[in-house]
C-alpha angles and dihedrals in degrees: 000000000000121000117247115235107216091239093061089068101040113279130098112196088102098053086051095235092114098107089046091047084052101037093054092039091055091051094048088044095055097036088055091036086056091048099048097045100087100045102048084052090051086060095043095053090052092042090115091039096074134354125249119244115253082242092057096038088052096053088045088056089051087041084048096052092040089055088038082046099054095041089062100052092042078062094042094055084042092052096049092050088077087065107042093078077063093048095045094048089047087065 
């Protein structure tokens, strides 16, 4: 049986692209977070001058998981880089 790369199934450490894969993610990440913050604090700071329509507050809600989502699994990759140096090591 062949062996699976890692990046066949969808993970890159043994390719060793991972730090590029990182590197160009946390600058996406802060360019797009600098972009959005004002104006997720203009909408904060009307948040009591309008209400927002069910369709709008539903799509905020998904916006909202997908960003709880990601997060997660960023801390989850962080939190599993304390192990790798076991793993390598292991091999």
């Amino acid at each position: 049986m062949a062996k699976i790369r890692a990046s066949d199934v969808g993970f890159c450490v043994v390719d060793g692209n991972a730090n590029v894969i990182a590197d160009n993610l946390v600058h996406r990440i802060r360019e797009t977070a600098a972009e959005m913050e004002s104006q997720v604090n203009r909408l904060y700071r009307g948040r009591q001058a309008y209400d927002l329509e069910a369709g709008t507050k539903h799509d905020l809600e998904k916006a909202i998981e997908q960003l709880t989502y990601m997060a997660r699994t960023l801390r989850d990759v962080q939190r599993e880089q304390s192990q790798v140096i076991y793993l390598q090591a292991a091999e």
